[in-house]
C-alpha positions in Angstrom: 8.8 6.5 -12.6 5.3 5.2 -11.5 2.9 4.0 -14.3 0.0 4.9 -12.2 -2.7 2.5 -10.8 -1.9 -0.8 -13.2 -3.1 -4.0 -11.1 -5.8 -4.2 -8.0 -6.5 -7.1 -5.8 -8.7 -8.7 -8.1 -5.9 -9.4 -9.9 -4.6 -11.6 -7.6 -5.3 -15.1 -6.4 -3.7 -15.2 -3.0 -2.7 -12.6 -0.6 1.2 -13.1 -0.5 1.3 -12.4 -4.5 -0.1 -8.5 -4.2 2.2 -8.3 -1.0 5.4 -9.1 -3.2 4.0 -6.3 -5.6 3.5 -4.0 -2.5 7.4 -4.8 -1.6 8.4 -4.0 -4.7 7.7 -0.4 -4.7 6.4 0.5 -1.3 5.1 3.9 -2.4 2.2 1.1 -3.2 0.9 3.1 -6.5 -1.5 0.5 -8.1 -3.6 0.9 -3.9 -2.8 -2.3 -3.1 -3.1 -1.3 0.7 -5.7 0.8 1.2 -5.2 1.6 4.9 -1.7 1.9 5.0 -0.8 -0.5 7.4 1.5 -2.5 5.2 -0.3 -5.6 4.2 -1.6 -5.9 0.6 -4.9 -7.3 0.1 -6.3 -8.7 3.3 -9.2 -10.0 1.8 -7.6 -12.6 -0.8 -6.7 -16.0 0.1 -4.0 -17.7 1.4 -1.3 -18.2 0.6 -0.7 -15.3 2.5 2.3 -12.8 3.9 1.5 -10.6 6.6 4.6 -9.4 7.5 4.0 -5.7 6.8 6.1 -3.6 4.4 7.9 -1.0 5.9 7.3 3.0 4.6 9.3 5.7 5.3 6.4 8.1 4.5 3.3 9.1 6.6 0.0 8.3 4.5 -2.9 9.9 5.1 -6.3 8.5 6.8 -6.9 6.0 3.2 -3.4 4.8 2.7 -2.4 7.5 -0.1 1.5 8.5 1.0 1.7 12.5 2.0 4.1 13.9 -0.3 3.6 17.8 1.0 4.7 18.8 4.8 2.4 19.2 6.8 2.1 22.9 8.5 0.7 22.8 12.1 -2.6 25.1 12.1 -2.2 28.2 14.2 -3.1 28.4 17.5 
């Protein structure tokens, strides 16, 4: 079960720390990677990890995973 939204970068001092978190529960729910693209916390400093975690889920356009299908609209 998610706790919601408990750490953000700023609690960070280097980039490779908030990836671990990331890794540890990819559904990312503290927003860690805003854009989706699997890397935590550009911004901070090294050291860094940029190997990007893998999700199994489609997020939408700021990161946020899409947990309802998706209906095609009607042509």
């Amino acid at each position: 079960m998610h706790k919601g939204h408990v750490v953000d970068c700023d609690a960070f001092k280097a980039q490779a720390d908030a990836q671990a978190v990331l890794r540890a529960d990819s559904l990312d729910p503290n927003g860690l990677d805003r854009d989706g693209d699997g890397i935590a916390c550009p911004g901070l400093p090294a050291p860094t990890d940029r190997k990007p975690v893998h999700r199994d889920f489609m997020t939408d356009k700021d990161g946020a995973p899409i947990t309802k299908a998706i209906k095609p609209s009607p042509t």
